[in-house]
N, CA and C of each residue as an Amber inpcrd file, in Angstrom:
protein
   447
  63.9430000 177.4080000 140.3280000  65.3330000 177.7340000 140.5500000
  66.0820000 177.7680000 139.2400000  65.4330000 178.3470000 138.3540000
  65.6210000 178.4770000 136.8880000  66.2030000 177.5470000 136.2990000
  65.7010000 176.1970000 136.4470000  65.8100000 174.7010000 135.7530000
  67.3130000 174.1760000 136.1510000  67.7020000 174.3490000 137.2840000
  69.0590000 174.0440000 137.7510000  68.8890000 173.6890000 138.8940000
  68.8850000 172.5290000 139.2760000  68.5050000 172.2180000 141.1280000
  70.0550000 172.5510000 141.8950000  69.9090000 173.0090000 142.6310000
  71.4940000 173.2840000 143.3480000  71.6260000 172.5460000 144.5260000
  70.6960000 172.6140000 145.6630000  70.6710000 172.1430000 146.8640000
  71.8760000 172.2650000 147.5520000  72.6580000 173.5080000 147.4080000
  73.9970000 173.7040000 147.9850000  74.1210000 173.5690000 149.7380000
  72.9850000 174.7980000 149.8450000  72.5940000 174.7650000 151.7510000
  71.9770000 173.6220000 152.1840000  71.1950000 172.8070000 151.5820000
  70.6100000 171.8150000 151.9880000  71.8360000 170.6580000 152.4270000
  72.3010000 170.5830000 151.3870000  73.7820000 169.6290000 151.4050000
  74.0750000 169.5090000 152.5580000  75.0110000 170.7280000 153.0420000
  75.4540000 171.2810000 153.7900000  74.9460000 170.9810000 155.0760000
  73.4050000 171.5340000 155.2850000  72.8150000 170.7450000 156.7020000
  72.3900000 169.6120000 156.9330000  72.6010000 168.1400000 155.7620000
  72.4930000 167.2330000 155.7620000  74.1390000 166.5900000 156.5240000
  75.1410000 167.5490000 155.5980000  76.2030000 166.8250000 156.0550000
  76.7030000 167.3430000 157.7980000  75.9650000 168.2680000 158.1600000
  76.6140000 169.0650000 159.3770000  74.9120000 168.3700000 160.3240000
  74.4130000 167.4420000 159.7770000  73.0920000 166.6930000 160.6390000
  72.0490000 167.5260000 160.6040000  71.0100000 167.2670000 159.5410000
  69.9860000 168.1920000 159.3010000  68.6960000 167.7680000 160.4260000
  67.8400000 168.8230000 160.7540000  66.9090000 168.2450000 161.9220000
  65.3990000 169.1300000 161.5550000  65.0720000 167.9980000 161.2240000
  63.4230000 168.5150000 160.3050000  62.0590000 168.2430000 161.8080000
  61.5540000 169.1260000 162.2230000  60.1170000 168.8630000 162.6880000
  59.0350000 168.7990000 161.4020000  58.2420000 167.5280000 161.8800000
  57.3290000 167.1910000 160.8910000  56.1810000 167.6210000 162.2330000
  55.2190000 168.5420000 161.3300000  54.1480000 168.7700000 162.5510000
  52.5390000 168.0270000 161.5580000  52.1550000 167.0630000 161.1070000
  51.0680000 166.9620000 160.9150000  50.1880000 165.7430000 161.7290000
  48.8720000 166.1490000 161.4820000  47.7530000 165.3580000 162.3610000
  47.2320000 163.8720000 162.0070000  47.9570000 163.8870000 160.3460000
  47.2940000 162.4930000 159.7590000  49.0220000 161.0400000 159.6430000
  48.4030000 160.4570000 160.8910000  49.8190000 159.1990000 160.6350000
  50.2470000 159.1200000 159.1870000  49.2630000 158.6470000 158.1140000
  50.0920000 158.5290000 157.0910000  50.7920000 159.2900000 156.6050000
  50.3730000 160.5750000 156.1480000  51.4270000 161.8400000 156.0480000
  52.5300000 162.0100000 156.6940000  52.0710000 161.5810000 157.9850000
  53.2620000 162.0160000 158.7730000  54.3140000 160.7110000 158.7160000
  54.0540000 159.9490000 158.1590000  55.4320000 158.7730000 157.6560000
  55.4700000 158.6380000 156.0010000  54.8360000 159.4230000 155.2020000
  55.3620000 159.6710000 154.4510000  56.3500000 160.7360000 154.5510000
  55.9830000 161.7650000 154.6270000  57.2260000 163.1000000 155.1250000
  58.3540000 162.1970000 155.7750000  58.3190000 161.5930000 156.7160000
  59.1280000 161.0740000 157.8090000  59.9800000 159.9220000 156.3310000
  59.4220000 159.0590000 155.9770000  60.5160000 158.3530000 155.1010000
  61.4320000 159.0620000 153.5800000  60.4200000 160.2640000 153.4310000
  60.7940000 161.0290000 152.4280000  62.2520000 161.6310000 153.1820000
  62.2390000 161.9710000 153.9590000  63.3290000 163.0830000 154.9530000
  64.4860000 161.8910000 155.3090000  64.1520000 160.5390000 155.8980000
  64.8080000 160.3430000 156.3220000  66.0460000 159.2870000 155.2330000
  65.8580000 159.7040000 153.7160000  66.1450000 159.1550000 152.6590000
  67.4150000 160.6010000 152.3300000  67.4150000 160.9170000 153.0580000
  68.8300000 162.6310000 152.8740000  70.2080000 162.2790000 153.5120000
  70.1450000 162.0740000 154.4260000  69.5180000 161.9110000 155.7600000
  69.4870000 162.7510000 156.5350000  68.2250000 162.3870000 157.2400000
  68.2240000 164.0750000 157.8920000  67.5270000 162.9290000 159.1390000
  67.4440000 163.5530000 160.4160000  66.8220000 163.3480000 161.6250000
  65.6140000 164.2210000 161.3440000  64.3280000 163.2710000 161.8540000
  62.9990000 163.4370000 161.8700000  62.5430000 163.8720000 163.5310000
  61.7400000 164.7030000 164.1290000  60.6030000 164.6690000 165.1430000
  59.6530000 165.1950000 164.4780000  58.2920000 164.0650000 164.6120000
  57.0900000 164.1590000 164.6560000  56.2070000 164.7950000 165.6920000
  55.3760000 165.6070000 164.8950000  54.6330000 166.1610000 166.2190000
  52.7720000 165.9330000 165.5770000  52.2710000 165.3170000 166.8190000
  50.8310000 165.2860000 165.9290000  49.8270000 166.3620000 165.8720000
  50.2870000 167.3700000 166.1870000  48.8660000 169.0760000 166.2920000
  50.0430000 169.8720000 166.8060000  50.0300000 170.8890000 166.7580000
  50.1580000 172.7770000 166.7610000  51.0010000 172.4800000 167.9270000
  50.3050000 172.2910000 168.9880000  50.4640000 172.3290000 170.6360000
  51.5560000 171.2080000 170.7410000  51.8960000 170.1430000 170.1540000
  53.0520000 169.2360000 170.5590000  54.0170000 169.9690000 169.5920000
  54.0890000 170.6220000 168.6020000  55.0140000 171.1650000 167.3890000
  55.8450000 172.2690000 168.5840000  54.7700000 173.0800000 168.8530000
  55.1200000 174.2040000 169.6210000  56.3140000 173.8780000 170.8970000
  55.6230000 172.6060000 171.6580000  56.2170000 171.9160000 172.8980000
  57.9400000 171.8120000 172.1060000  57.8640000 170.4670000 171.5770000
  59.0460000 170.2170000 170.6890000  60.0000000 171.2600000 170.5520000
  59.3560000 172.4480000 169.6650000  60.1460000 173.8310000 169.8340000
  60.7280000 174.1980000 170.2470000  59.9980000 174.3790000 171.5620000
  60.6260000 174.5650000 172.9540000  61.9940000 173.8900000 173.2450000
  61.8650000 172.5790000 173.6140000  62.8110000 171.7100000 173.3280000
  64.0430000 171.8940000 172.6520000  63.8320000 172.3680000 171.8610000
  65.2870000 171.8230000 170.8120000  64.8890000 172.7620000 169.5420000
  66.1710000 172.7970000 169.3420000  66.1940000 173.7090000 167.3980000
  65.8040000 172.8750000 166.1360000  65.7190000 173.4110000 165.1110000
  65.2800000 172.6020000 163.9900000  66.0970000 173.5210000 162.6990000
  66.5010000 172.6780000 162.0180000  66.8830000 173.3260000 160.9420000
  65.6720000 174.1240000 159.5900000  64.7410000 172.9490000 159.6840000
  63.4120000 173.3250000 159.2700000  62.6100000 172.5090000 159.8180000
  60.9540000 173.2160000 159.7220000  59.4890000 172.8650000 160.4200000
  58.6770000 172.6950000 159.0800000  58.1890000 171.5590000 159.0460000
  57.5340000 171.0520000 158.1420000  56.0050000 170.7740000 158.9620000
  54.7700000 171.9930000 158.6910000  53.7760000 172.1530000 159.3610000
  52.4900000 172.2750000 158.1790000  51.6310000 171.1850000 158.7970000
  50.1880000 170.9600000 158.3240000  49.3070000 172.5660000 159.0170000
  48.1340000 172.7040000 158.6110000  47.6610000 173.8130000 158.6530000
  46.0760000 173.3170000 159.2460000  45.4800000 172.4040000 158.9590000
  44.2680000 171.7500000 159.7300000  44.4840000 170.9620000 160.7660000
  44.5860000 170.9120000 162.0960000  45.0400000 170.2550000 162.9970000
  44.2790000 170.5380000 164.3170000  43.8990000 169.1910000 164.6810000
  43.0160000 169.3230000 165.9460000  44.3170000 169.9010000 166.9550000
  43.5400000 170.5140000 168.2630000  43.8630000 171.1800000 169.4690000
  44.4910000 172.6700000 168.9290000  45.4660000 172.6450000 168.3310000
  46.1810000 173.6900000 167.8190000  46.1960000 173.6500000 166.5380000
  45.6740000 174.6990000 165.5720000  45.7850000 174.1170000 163.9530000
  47.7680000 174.9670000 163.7440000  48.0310000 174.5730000 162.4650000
  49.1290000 175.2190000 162.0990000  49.1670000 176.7000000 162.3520000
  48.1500000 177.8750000 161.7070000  48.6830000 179.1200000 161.6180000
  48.7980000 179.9670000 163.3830000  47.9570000 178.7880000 164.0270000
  48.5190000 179.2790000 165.5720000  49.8370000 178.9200000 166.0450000
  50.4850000 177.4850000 165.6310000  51.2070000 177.2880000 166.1870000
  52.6950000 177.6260000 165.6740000  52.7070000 178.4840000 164.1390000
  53.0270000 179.2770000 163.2670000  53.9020000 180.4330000 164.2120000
  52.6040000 181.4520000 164.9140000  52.3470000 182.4190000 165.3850000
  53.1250000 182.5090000 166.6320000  53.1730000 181.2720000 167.1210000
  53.7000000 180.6390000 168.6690000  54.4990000 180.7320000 168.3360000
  55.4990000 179.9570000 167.7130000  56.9120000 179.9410000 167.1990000
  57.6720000 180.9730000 166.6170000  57.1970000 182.0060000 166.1680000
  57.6750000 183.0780000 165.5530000  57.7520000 183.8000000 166.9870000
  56.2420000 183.9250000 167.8820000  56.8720000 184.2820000 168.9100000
  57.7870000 184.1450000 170.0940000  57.9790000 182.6520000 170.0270000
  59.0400000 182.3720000 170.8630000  60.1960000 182.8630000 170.3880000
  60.6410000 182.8060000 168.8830000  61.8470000 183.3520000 168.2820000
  62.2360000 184.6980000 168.9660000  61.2140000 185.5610000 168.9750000
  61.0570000 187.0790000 168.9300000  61.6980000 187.2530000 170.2020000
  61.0710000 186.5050000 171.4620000  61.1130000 186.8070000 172.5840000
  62.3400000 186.2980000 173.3190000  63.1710000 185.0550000 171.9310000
  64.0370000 184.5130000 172.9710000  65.5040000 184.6590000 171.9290000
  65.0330000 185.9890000 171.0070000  66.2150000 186.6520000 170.3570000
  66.8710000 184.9420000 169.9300000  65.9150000 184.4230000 168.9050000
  66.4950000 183.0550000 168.6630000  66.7480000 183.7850000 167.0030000
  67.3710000 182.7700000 165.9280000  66.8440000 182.7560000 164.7650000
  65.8250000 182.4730000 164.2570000  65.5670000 182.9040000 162.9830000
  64.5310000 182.6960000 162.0470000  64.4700000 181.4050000 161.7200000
  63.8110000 180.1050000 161.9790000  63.6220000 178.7730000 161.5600000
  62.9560000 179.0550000 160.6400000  63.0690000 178.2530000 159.3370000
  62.5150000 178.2440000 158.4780000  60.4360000 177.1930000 158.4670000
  59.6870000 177.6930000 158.0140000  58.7340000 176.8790000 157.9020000
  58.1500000 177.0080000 156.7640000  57.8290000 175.9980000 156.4350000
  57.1610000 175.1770000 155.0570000  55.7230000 174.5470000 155.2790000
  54.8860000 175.0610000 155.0910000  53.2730000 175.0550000 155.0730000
  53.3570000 173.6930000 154.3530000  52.7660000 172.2000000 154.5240000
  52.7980000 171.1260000 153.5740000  51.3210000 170.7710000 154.0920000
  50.4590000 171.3050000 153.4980000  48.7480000 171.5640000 153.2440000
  48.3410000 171.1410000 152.0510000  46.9880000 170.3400000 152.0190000
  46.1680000 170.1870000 151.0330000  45.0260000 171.6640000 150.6480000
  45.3890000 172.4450000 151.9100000  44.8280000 173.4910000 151.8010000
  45.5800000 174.8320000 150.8400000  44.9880000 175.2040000 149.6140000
  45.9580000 175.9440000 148.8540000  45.2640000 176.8540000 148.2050000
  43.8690000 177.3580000 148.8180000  43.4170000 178.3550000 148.6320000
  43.8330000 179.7940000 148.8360000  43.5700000 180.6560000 148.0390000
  44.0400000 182.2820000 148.2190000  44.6450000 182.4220000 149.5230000
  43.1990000 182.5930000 150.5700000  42.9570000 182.9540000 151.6770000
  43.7470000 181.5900000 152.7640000  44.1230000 180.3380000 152.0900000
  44.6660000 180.2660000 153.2730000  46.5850000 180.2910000 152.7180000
  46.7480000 180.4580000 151.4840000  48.5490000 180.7440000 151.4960000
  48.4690000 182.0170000 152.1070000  47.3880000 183.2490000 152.4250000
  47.8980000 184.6420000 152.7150000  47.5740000 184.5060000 154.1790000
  46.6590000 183.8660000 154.5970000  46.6000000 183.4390000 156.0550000
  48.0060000 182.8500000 156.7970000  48.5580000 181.5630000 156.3210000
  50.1080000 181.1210000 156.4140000  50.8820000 182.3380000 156.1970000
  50.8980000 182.9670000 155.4380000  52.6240000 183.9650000 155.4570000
  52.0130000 185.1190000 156.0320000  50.8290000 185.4690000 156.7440000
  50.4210000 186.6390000 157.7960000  50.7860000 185.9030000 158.9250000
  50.9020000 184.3980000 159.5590000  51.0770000 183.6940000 160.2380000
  52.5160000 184.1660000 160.5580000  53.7550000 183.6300000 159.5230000
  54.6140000 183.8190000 159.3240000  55.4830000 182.5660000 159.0850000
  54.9400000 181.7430000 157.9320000  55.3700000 180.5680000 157.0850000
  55.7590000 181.4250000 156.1740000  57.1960000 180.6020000 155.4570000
  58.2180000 180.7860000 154.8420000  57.9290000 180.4240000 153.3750000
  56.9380000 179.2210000 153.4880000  56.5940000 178.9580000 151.7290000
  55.4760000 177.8370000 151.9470000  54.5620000 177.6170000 150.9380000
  53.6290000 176.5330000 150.9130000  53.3800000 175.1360000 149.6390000
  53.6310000 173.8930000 150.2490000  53.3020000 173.1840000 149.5420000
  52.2620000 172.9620000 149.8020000  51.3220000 172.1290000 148.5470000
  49.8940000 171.8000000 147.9920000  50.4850000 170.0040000 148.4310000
  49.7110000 169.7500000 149.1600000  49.9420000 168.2260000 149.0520000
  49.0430000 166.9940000 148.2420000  49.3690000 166.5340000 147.0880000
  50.1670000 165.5510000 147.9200000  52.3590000 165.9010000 147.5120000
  53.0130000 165.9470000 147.9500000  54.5140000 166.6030000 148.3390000
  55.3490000 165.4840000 147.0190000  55.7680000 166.0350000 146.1060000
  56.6900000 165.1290000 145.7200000  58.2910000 165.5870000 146.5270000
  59.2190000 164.3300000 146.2370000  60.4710000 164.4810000 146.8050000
  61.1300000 165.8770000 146.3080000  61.3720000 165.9150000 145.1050000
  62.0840000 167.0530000 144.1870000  61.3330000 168.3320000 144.7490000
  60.3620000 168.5480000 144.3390000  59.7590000 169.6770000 144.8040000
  60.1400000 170.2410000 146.4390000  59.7310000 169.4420000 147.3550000
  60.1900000 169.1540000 148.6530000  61.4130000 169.7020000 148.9990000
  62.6780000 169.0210000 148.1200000  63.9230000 169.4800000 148.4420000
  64.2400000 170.1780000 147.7640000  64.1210000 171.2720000 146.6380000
  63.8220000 172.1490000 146.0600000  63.6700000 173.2170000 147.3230000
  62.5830000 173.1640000 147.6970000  62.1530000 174.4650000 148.4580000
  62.2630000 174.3130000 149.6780000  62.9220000 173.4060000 151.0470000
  63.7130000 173.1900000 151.6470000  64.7440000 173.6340000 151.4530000
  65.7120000 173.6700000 150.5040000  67.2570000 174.0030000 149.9310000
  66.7960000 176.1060000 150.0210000  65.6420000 175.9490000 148.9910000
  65.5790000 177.7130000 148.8400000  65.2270000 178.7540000 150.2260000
  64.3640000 177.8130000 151.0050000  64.3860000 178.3770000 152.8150000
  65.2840000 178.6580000 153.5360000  66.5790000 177.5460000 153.2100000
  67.6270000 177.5770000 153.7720000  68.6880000 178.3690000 152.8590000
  68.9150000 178.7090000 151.5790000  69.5580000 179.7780000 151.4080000
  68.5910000 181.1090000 151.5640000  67.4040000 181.1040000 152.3310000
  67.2020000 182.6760000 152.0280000  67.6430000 182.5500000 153.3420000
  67.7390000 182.2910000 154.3040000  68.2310000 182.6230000 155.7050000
  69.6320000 182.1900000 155.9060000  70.4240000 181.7830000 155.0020000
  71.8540000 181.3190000 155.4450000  72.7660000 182.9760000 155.6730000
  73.2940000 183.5580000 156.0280000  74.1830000 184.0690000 156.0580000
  75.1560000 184.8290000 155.1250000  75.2450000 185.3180000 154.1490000
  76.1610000 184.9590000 153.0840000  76.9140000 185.9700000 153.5750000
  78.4590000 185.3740000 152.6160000  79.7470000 185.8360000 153.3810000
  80.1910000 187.2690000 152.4670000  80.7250000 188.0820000 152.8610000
  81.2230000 189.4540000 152.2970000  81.1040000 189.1380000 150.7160000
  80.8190000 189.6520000 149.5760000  81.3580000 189.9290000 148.1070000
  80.2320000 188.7890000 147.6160000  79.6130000 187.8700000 148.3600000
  78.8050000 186.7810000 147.5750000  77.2560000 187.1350000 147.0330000
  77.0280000 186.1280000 146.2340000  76.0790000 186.6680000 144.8670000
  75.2110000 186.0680000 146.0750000
């Protein structure tokens, strides 16, 4: 973000109650993410595989989806696929998703954004980085108002 952290939109859905789905399969990850997030503050749901991420979905909105990509029952780029199609079908918005994988090979970042993930972290996730590209998900989908850069 050309050596200037801004986190303007992020701010913003922290202060208007930010609501993060954490979708991964391994407990510890998934309370690291979970204490990392909930240090903003932002409201956390955990989901442990594809198929409870997806359920959740259903459920309720998210400001962003924070999704693992190896996951028993449902891995990520299905439940990716699910969610984009529920969007499609239920004329929702674009939720943002953030691939947070140890997997960071060629074939699987082009696998994720054929899926239709928004960006990929290499884990293990530092904070900065994290909210860095959280903040940049959420200004590429914010709205911007008449005349703005």
């Amino acid at each position: 973000m050309n050596g200037q952290v801004r986190y303007l939109d992020l701010e913003t859905a922290v202060a208007r109650g930010l609501h993060v789905l954490v979708v991964e399969d391994h407990p510890v990850n998934r309370q690291i993410l979970t204490l990392m997030l909930e240090r903003l503050p932002a409201r956390v749901t955990c989901a442990d595989d594809g198929a409870q991420g997806v359920a959740a979905f259903e459920q309720q909105r998210f400001d962003v989806i924070l999704m693992d990509l190896r996951m028993p029952l449902m891995d990520g780029y299905e439940a990716i696929q699910r969610i984009r199609a529920l969007e499609m079908s239920g004329g929702l918005p674009r939720t943002p998703i953030i691939v947070v994988s140890a997997h960071t090979a060629p074939g699987d970042l082009k696998r994720a954004r054929e899926a239709g993930s928004d960006h990929h972290l290499g884990k293990p996730v530092h904070i900065p980085t994290l909210l860095e590209t959280m903040d940049a998900v959420m200004q590429a989908r914010a709205p911007r108002a008449a005349g703005a850069a």
